[in-house]
N, C-alpha and C positions, 0 to 999 in steps of 0.2 A: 749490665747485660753483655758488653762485651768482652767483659772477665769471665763469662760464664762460657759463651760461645767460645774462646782460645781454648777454654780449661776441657770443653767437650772433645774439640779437634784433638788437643796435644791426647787424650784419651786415646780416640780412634787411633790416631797415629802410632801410638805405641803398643797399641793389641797389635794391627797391621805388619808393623814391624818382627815381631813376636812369633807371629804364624809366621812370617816370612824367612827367619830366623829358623825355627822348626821346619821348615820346607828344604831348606839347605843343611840343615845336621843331617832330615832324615834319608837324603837324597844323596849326601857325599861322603859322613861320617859313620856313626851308626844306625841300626833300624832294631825298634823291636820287635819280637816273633814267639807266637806261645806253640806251644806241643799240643798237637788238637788229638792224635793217635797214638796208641804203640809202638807203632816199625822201629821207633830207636831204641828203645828197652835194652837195657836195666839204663844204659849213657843218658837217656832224655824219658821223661814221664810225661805224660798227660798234665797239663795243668802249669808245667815249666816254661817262664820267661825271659827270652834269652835276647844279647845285645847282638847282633849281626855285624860286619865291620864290612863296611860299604868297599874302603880302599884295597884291601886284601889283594882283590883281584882286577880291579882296575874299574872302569863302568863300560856299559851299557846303555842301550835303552832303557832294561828292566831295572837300570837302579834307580830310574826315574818313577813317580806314582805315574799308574795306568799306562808304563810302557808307549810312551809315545814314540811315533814311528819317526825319529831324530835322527838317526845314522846310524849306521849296521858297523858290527865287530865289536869292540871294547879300542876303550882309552886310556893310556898307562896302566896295559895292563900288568896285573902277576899274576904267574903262572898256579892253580891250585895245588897242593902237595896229597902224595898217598897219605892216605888219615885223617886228612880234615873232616869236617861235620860241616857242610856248605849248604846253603836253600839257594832254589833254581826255580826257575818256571817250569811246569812239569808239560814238556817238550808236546804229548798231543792237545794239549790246552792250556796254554802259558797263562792264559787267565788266574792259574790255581799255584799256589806256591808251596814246594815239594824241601825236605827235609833229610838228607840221607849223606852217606861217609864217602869217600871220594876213593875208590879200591883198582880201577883201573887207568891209564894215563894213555894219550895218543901213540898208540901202536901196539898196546899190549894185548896180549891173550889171557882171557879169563874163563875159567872155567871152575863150576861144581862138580865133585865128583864125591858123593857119599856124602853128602855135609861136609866135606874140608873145600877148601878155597884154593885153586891152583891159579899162579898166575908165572904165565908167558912156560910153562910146564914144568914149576917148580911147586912144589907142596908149601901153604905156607903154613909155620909153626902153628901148633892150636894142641894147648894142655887143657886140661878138665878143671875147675873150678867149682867152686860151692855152689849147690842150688842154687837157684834165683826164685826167693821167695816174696810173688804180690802179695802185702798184707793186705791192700786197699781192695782190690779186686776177688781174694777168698779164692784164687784158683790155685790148684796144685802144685809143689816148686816143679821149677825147669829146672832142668839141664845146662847146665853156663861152661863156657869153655872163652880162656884167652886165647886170644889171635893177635900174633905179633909181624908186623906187614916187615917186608924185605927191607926197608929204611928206617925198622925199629919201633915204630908207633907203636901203642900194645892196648887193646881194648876187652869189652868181655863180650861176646855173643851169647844170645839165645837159640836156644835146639827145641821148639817144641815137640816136634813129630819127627824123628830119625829118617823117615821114607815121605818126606814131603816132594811136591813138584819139583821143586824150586832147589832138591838137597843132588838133585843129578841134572845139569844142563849140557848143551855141546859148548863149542867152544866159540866164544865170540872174541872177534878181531876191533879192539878197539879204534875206527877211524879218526882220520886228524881232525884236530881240533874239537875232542869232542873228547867226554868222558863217562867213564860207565862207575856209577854207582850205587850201592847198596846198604839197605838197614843194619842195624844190627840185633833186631829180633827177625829172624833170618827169614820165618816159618810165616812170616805175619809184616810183608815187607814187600807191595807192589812197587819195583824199582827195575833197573836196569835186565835184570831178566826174565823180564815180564813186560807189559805193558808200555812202562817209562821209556823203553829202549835207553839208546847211547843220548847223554847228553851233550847239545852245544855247549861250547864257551861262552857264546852268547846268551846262553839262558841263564849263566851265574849271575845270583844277585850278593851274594856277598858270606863271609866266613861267620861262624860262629863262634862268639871267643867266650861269654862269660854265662851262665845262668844267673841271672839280677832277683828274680821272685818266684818263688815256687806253692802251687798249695794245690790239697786233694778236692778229691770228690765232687768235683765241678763247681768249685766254691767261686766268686768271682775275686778279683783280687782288690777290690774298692769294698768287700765284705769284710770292713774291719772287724767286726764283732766276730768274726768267725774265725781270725788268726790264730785264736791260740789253741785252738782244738784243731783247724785243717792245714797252717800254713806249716811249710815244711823248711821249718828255722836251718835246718840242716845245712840244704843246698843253694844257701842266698850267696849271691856272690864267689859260686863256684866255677871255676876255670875250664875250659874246654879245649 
Protein backbone atom coordinates (compact mmCIF):
# COMPACT_ATOMS: atom_id res chain seq x y z
CA UNK A 1 0.00 0.00 0.00
CA UNK A 2 2.64 2.14 0.50
CA UNK A 3 4.33 1.39 -2.81
CA UNK A 4 1.24 2.35 -4.18
CA UNK A 5 0.51 5.71 -2.23
CA UNK A 6 4.59 7.07 -3.29
CA UNK A 7 3.81 5.63 -7.00
CA UNK A 8 0.41 8.02 -6.87
CA UNK A 9 2.46 11.14 -5.40
CA UNK A 10 5.61 10.66 -7.57
CA UNK A 11 2.57 10.89 -10.30
CA UNK A 12 1.05 14.09 -9.21
CA UNK A 13 4.32 15.39 -8.90
CA UNK A 14 5.32 15.06 -12.16
CA UNK A 15 2.03 16.27 -13.93
CA UNK A 16 2.63 19.34 -11.42
CA UNK A 17 5.84 19.90 -12.53
CA UNK A 18 4.80 19.49 -16.22
CA UNK A 19 2.18 22.29 -16.10
CA UNK A 20 4.62 24.18 -14.24
CA UNK A 21 7.12 23.65 -16.78
CA UNK A 22 4.50 24.71 -19.62
CA UNK A 23 3.68 27.88 -17.35
CA UNK A 24 7.33 29.07 -17.72
CA UNK A 25 7.93 28.15 -21.65
CA UNK A 26 4.75 29.79 -22.29
CA UNK A 27 5.26 32.79 -20.23
CA UNK A 28 9.13 33.42 -21.05
CA UNK A 29 9.96 31.49 -24.43
CA UNK A 30 7.42 30.93 -26.83
CA UNK A 31 3.40 31.02 -27.01
CA UNK A 32 1.15 29.62 -29.42
CA UNK A 33 -1.28 31.86 -31.55
CA UNK A 34 -3.89 30.75 -34.44
CA UNK A 35 -5.20 33.41 -37.15
CA UNK A 36 -8.80 33.80 -36.16
CA UNK A 37 -9.30 36.67 -39.36
CA UNK A 38 -8.16 38.06 -42.52
CA UNK A 39 -6.44 41.55 -41.65
CA UNK A 40 -3.01 39.63 -42.40
CA UNK A 41 -3.71 38.08 -45.85
CA UNK A 42 -2.12 36.75 -48.24
CA UNK A 43 1.22 36.76 -44.91
CA UNK A 44 -1.19 34.87 -42.43
CA UNK A 45 -4.67 32.69 -43.13
CA UNK A 46 -7.36 31.81 -41.02
CA UNK A 47 -6.68 28.72 -39.58
CA UNK A 48 -2.55 29.48 -39.26
CA UNK A 49 -0.64 28.40 -36.16
CA UNK A 50 2.11 30.43 -35.21
CA UNK A 51 4.97 30.24 -32.40
CA UNK A 52 5.19 33.84 -30.89
CA UNK A 53 8.86 34.57 -29.30
CA UNK A 54 8.12 35.77 -25.81
CA UNK A 55 11.87 37.31 -25.59
CA UNK A 56 12.04 39.38 -28.70
CA UNK A 57 10.91 42.33 -27.02
CA UNK A 58 11.63 41.86 -23.54
CA UNK A 59 8.20 41.32 -20.99
CA UNK A 60 5.57 42.75 -19.61
CA UNK A 61 2.77 42.15 -17.75
CA UNK A 62 0.98 40.81 -20.80
CA UNK A 63 3.53 38.12 -21.21
CA UNK A 64 2.21 36.76 -18.22
CA UNK A 65 -1.46 34.63 -18.72
CA UNK A 66 -4.29 37.05 -17.59
CA UNK A 67 -1.97 40.10 -17.46
CA UNK A 68 -1.54 40.49 -13.90
CA UNK A 69 -1.07 43.74 -12.68
CA UNK A 70 3.02 42.92 -11.59
CA UNK A 71 4.86 46.11 -12.77
CA UNK A 72 4.51 48.42 -15.49
CA UNK A 73 6.91 48.96 -18.61
CA UNK A 74 8.90 45.94 -19.92
CA UNK A 75 12.10 44.03 -18.69
CA UNK A 76 14.98 43.54 -21.00
CA UNK A 77 13.54 44.84 -23.32
CA UNK A 78 14.16 44.94 -27.50
CA UNK A 79 13.19 47.21 -29.27
CA UNK A 80 10.46 45.97 -32.19
CA UNK A 81 11.82 46.47 -35.75
CA UNK A 82 9.68 48.12 -38.98
CA UNK A 83 8.34 44.77 -40.43
CA UNK A 84 7.78 42.56 -37.79
CA UNK A 85 4.44 40.63 -37.54
CA UNK A 86 3.93 41.33 -33.48
CA UNK A 87 0.62 40.34 -31.24
CA UNK A 88 -0.25 43.08 -28.66
CA UNK A 89 -3.13 43.64 -26.53
CA UNK A 90 -5.50 45.48 -28.51
CA UNK A 91 -4.90 48.82 -26.54
CA UNK A 92 -9.03 49.69 -25.86
CA UNK A 93 -9.44 46.16 -24.52
CA UNK A 94 -6.28 44.29 -23.69
CA UNK A 95 -8.47 41.50 -22.78
CA UNK A 96 -8.28 40.67 -26.82
CA UNK A 97 -5.11 39.84 -28.36
CA UNK A 98 -4.48 41.62 -31.77
CA UNK A 99 -2.16 40.56 -34.74
CA UNK A 100 -0.76 43.09 -37.19
CA UNK A 101 3.02 44.41 -38.94
CA UNK A 102 4.80 46.90 -37.03
CA UNK A 103 4.97 50.07 -39.91
CA UNK A 104 5.41 52.97 -37.70
CA UNK A 105 8.23 53.46 -34.76
CA UNK A 106 8.38 56.35 -31.96
CA UNK A 107 8.34 59.64 -33.76
CA UNK A 108 7.29 58.82 -37.09
CA UNK A 109 4.75 60.11 -39.37
CA UNK A 110 2.45 58.01 -41.18
CA UNK A 111 0.20 58.56 -43.50
CA UNK A 112 -2.28 56.89 -46.45
CA UNK A 113 -2.62 58.74 -49.27
CA UNK A 114 -4.37 56.70 -52.31
CA UNK A 115 -3.56 53.41 -50.98
CA UNK A 116 0.41 53.97 -50.93
CA UNK A 117 2.02 54.14 -47.43
CA UNK A 118 4.02 57.45 -46.79
CA UNK A 119 6.03 57.50 -43.84
CA UNK A 120 7.76 60.46 -42.12
CA UNK A 121 6.89 62.02 -46.14
CA UNK A 122 8.55 59.68 -47.95
CA UNK A 123 6.42 57.39 -50.47
CA UNK A 124 7.17 53.86 -49.71
CA UNK A 125 8.08 51.55 -52.56
CA UNK A 126 4.99 49.38 -53.68
CA UNK A 127 5.16 47.42 -57.38
CA UNK A 128 2.01 45.65 -58.51
CA UNK A 129 2.00 41.74 -58.03
CA UNK A 130 -0.09 38.85 -59.14
CA UNK A 131 -3.52 38.63 -58.07
CA UNK A 132 -4.23 37.23 -54.83
CA UNK A 133 -6.35 34.47 -55.41
CA UNK A 134 -8.72 32.94 -52.13
CA UNK A 135 -9.42 29.40 -53.51
CA UNK A 136 -10.94 28.57 -49.97
CA UNK A 137 -13.15 31.50 -49.74
CA UNK A 138 -14.39 31.54 -53.79
CA UNK A 139 -14.00 35.44 -53.77
CA UNK A 140 -12.62 37.30 -56.70
CA UNK A 141 -8.73 37.72 -57.08
CA UNK A 142 -7.27 40.99 -55.47
CA UNK A 143 -5.15 43.21 -56.39
CA UNK A 144 -1.65 42.53 -54.47
CA UNK A 145 1.05 44.96 -54.56
CA UNK A 146 4.86 44.52 -52.79
CA UNK A 147 5.65 47.03 -50.24
CA UNK A 148 9.20 47.23 -49.39
CA UNK A 149 9.48 49.51 -45.89
CA UNK A 150 12.65 52.01 -45.71
CA UNK A 151 14.94 49.14 -43.88
CA UNK A 152 14.16 46.66 -46.64
CA UNK A 153 11.63 44.34 -45.41
CA UNK A 154 9.41 43.44 -48.32
CA UNK A 155 5.87 42.03 -48.01
CA UNK A 156 2.65 41.69 -50.31
CA UNK A 157 -0.36 43.71 -49.47
CA UNK A 158 -3.90 43.57 -50.33
CA UNK A 159 -5.99 46.32 -52.18
CA UNK A 160 -9.50 45.18 -52.08
CA UNK A 161 -11.50 48.42 -52.88
CA UNK A 162 -9.03 51.25 -54.36
CA UNK A 163 -11.26 54.15 -52.61
CA UNK A 164 -11.53 52.60 -49.16
CA UNK A 165 -11.63 54.63 -45.79
CA UNK A 166 -8.75 53.68 -44.66
CA UNK A 167 -6.75 54.14 -48.61
CA UNK A 168 -6.60 58.24 -47.67
CA UNK A 169 -5.95 59.08 -43.84
CA UNK A 170 -4.07 62.43 -42.27
CA UNK A 171 -1.21 62.28 -40.95
CA UNK A 172 -0.56 60.67 -37.57
CA UNK A 173 2.50 61.52 -35.37
CA UNK A 174 3.79 58.45 -33.87
CA UNK A 175 4.19 59.15 -29.79
CA UNK A 176 6.96 57.76 -27.74
CA UNK A 177 6.94 54.65 -26.71
CA UNK A 178 4.36 53.61 -28.61
CA UNK A 179 3.82 52.13 -32.12
CA UNK A 180 1.38 52.40 -34.94
CA UNK A 181 0.52 49.22 -36.69
CA UNK A 182 -1.02 47.83 -39.60
CA UNK A 183 -2.46 44.64 -41.49
CA UNK A 184 -1.68 43.66 -44.51
CA UNK A 185 -4.93 43.15 -46.06
CA UNK A 186 -5.25 46.82 -45.89
CA UNK A 187 -9.11 47.08 -46.85
CA UNK A 188 -10.10 44.56 -44.05
CA UNK A 189 -7.77 45.67 -41.25
CA UNK A 190 -9.19 47.37 -37.89
CA UNK A 191 -5.66 48.64 -36.71
CA UNK A 192 -3.80 51.61 -36.17
CA UNK A 193 -5.92 53.84 -38.16
CA UNK A 194 -8.76 53.11 -36.96
CA UNK A 195 -9.98 52.08 -33.77
CA UNK A 196 -6.57 50.23 -32.40
CA UNK A 197 -5.08 53.71 -32.36
CA UNK A 198 -1.13 53.99 -31.47
CA UNK A 199 0.04 51.10 -29.73
CA UNK A 200 1.98 50.83 -26.16
CA UNK A 201 5.25 49.08 -25.78
CA UNK A 202 3.61 47.76 -23.09
CA UNK A 203 0.96 46.05 -24.90
CA UNK A 204 3.58 43.87 -26.81
CA UNK A 205 3.20 40.39 -26.21
CA UNK A 206 5.79 38.92 -28.24
CA UNK A 207 7.18 38.52 -32.22
CA UNK A 208 6.03 36.09 -34.59
CA UNK A 209 8.70 33.88 -35.93
CA UNK A 210 7.47 30.65 -37.41
CA UNK A 211 3.99 29.27 -38.83
CA UNK A 212 4.17 25.51 -36.93
CA UNK A 213 0.45 24.25 -38.30
CA UNK A 214 -1.87 25.41 -40.74
CA UNK A 215 -5.21 24.03 -42.07
CA UNK A 216 -8.68 25.30 -43.85
CA UNK A 217 -11.94 25.52 -43.50
CA UNK A 218 -12.30 25.79 -39.87
CA UNK A 219 -11.07 22.32 -39.54
CA UNK A 220 -9.61 21.89 -35.96
CA UNK A 221 -6.21 20.93 -35.80
CA UNK A 222 -6.68 17.57 -33.46
CA UNK A 223 -9.12 16.66 -36.69
CA UNK A 224 -6.71 14.23 -37.72
CA UNK A 225 -8.81 12.51 -40.24
CA UNK A 226 -9.22 15.53 -41.83
CA UNK A 227 -5.37 16.46 -42.62
CA UNK A 228 -5.01 15.32 -45.75
CA UNK A 229 -7.92 16.95 -47.55
CA UNK A 230 -7.70 20.58 -45.26
CA UNK A 231 -4.19 20.77 -43.71
CA UNK A 232 -2.09 22.99 -45.67
CA UNK A 233 1.19 20.66 -45.68
CA UNK A 234 2.58 23.77 -47.46
CA UNK A 235 3.02 26.16 -44.76
CA UNK A 236 4.16 24.02 -41.72
CA UNK A 237 7.17 25.28 -40.36
CA UNK A 238 7.20 28.38 -42.38
CA UNK A 239 9.42 31.36 -41.23
CA UNK A 240 8.14 34.76 -40.65
Amino acid sequence: MEKSGSSIGETVSIIIQALLLAIVLRTVVFQPFSIPSGSMKPTLLVGDYLFVSKFSYGYSKHSIPFSPDLFEGRIWEGKPERGDIAVFKYPPNPDIDYIKRVIGLPGDKIQMRDGALYINGEKVERKPASNFLDDESGAPPVRAYIETLPNGVSYTTLDINPNSLGDNTREFTVPANHYFMMGDNRDNSADSRFEAGFVPFENFVGKATVIFFSIKNNSHPLAIWKWPQDARFSRFFEGL
